[in-house]
C-alpha positions as CSV (number, residue, x, y, z in Angstrom):
1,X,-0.8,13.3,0.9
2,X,-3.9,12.8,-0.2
3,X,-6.8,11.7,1.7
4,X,-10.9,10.2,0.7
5,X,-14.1,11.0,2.2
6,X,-16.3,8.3,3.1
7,X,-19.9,8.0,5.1
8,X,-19.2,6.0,8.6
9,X,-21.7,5.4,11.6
10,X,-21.4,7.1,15.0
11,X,-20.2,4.4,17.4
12,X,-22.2,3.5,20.2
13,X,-20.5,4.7,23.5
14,X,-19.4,1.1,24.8
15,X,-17.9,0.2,21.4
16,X,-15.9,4.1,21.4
17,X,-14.8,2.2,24.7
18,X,-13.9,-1.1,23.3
19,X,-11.7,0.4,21.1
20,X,-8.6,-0.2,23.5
21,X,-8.4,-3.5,24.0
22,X,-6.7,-6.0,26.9
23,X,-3.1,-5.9,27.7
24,X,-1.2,-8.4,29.1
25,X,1.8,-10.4,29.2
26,X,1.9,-14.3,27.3
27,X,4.0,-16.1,29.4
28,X,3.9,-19.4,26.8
29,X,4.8,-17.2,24.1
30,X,7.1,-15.0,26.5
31,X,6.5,-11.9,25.0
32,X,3.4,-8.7,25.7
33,X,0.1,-9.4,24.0
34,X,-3.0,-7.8,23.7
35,X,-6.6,-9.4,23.3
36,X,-9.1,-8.1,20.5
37,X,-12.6,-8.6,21.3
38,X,-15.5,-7.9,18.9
39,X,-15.4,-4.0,17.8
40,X,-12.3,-3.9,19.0
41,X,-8.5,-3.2,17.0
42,X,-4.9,-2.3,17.7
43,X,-1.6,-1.3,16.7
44,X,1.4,-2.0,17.3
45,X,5.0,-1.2,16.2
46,X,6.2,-3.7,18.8
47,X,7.6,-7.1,18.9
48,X,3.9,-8.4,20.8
49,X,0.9,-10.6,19.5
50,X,-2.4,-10.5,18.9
51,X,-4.8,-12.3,19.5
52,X,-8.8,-12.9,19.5
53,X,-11.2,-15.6,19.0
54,X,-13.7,-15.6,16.0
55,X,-16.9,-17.1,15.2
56,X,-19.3,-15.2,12.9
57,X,-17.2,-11.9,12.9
58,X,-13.9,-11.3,11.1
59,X,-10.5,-9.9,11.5
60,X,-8.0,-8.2,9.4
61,X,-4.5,-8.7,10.2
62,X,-2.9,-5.8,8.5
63,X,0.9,-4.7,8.1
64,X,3.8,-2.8,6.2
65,X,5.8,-5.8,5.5
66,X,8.8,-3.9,5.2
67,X,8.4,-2.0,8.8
68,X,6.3,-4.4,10.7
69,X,3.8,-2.0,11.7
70,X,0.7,-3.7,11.6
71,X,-2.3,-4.2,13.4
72,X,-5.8,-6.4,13.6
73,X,-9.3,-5.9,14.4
74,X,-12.1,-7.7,15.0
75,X,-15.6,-6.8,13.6
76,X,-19.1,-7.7,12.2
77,X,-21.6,-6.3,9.8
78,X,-25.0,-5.0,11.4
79,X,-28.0,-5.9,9.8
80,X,-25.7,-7.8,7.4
81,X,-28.6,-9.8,5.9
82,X,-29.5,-6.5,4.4
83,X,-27.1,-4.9,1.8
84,X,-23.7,-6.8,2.7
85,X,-21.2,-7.3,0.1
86,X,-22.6,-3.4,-1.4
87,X,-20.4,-1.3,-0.2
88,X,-22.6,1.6,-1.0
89,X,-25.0,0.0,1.4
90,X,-25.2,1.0,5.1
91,X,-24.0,-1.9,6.9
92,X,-21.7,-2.3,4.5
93,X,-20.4,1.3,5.5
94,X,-19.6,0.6,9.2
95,X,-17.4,-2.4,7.9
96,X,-15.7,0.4,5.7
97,X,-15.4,2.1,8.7
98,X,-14.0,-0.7,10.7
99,X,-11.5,-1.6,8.2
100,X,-10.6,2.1,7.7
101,X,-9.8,2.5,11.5
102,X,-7.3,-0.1,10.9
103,X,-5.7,0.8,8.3
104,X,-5.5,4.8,9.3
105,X,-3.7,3.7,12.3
106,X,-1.1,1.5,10.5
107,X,-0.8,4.9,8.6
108,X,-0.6,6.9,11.7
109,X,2.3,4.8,13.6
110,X,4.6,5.0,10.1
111,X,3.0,2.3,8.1
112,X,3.2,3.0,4.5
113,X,0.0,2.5,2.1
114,X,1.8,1.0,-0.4
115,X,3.9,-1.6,1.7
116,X,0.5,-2.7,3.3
117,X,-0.8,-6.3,3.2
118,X,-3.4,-8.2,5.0
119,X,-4.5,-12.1,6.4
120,X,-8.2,-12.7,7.1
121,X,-9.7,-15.2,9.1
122,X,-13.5,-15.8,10.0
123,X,-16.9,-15.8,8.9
124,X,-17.9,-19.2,10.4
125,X,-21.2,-20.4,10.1
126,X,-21.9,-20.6,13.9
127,X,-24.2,-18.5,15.5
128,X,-27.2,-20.7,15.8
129,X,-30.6,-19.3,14.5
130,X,-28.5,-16.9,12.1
131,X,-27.4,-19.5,9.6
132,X,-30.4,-19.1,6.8
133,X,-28.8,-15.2,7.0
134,X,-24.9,-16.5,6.1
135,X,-23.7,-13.5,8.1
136,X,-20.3,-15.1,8.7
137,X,-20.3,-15.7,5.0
138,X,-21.3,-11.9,4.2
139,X,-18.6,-11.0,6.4
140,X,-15.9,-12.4,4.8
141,X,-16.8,-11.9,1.5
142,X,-17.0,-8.0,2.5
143,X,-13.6,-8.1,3.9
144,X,-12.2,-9.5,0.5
145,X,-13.8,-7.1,-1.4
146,X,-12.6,-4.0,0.5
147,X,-9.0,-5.1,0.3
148,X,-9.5,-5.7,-3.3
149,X,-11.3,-2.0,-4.0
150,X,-8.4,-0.8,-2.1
151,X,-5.9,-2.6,-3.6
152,X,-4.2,-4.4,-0.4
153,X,-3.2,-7.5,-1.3
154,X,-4.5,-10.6,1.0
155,X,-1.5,-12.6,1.4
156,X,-3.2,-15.2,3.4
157,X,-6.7,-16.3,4.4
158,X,-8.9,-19.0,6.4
159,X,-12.5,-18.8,5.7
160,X,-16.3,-19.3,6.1
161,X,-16.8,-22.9,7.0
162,X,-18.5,-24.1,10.5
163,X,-16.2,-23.8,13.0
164,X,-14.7,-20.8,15.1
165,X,-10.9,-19.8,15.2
166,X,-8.1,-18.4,17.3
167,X,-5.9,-16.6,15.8
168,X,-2.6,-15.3,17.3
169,X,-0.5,-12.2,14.7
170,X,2.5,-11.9,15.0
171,X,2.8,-7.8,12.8
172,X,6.4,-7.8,13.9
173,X,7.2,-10.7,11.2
174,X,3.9,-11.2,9.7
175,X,3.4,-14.8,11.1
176,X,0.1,-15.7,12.4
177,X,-0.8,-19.0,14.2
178,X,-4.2,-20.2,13.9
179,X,-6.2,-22.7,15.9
180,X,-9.3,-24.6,14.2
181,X,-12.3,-24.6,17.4
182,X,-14.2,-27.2,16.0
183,X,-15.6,-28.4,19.4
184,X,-16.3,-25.2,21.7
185,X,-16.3,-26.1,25.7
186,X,-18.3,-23.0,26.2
187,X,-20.2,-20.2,25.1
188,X,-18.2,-17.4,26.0
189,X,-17.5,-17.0,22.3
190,X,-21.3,-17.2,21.0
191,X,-22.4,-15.0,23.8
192,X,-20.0,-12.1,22.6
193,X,-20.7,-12.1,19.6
194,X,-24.9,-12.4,20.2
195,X,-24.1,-9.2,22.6
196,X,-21.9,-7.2,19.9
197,X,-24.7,-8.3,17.3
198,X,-27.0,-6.4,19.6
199,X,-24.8,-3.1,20.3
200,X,-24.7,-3.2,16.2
201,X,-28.3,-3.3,15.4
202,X,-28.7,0.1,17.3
203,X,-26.2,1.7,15.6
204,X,-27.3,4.6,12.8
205,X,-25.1,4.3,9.5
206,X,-23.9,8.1,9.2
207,X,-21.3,10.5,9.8
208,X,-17.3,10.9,7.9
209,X,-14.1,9.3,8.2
210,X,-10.8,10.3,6.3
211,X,-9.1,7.4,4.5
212,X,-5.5,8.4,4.3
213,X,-3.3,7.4,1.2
């Protein structure tokens, strides 16, 4: 097994935090779920869903599609007016690093790198006062390039555009049931991510991560 070396950031102390997210049990869907909020991601080899609301940010749903080990997370790129979309630049790096948290633990519960495949959702224009920026726009179009540098073919995706999403995965199976939030009855959505947009401008690009292969 072979393994690459790439630059990540040190993670603020209430995003190390984050990374475990909300368990609970979906008694519509009758089955154990767990909620991804911004900087957050999680794996399963279960029969559960997962599920998380997006507005600017993005999430990779990632899976074997021969096991069903998969996982999502949920992230955004700081200072992404900067150098997004270079994935040399240092933004750009703690997206790597997002993604490559992912994708390491699909590894690490028996996922297979070659069996891996992905559906990406996000990137709406909606954070007011951030628009003339296009950070949901930068985020998705890192997102699809990373997949494509590492060869993980996106076998679904809903995009950019002005409106935010929930988005339920199914990893088990693959599925993933999307809901269109064109209308948004309050701001619990915009307020996370204007607080995770915060936590990210502190952060210094720096550091290692192991990709494994």
């Amino acid at each position: 097994m072979s393994a690459r070396i790439v630059r990540r950031p040190p993670i603020d102390a209430a995003l190390h935090e984050a990374f475990t997210p909300n368990l609970y049990f979906d008694r519509q869907l009758n089955r154990d779920a767990a909620k991804i909020l911004p900087g957050e991601y999680y794996v399963s080899e279960r029969d559960m869903v997962l599920v998380t609301v997006l507005g600017s940010c993005v999430a990779a749903c990632v899976r074997d599609r021969l096991s069903g080990i998969g996982g999502m997370n949920h992230f955004m790129l700081p200072g992404a007016a900067r150098d997004a979309g270079n994935l040399l630049g240092s933004s750009a790096r703690y997206g790597v690093y997002a993604m490559e948290l992912l994708i390491n633990e699909v590894v690490k519960h028996g996922g297979q790198r070659g069996r891996l495949e992905a559906k990406v959702f996000g990137g709406g224009n909606v954070l007011a006062g951030m628009s003339a920026m296009n950070v949901g726009a930068r985020n998705a179009e890192f997102v699809i390039e990373f997949l494509a540098r590492e060869k993980i073919r996106v076998v679904a995706q809903d995009l950019n555009d002005f409106y935010a999403r929930k988005v339920y995965f199914f990893p088990k199976t693959g599925r993933v049931r999307m809901k269109k939030l064109r209308r948004l009855h309050n701001d619990t959505i915009l307020r996370r991510e204007r607080e995770y947009t915060a936590v990210l401008d502190r952060i210094e690009v720096g550091g290692e991560v192991e990709l494994f292969t």
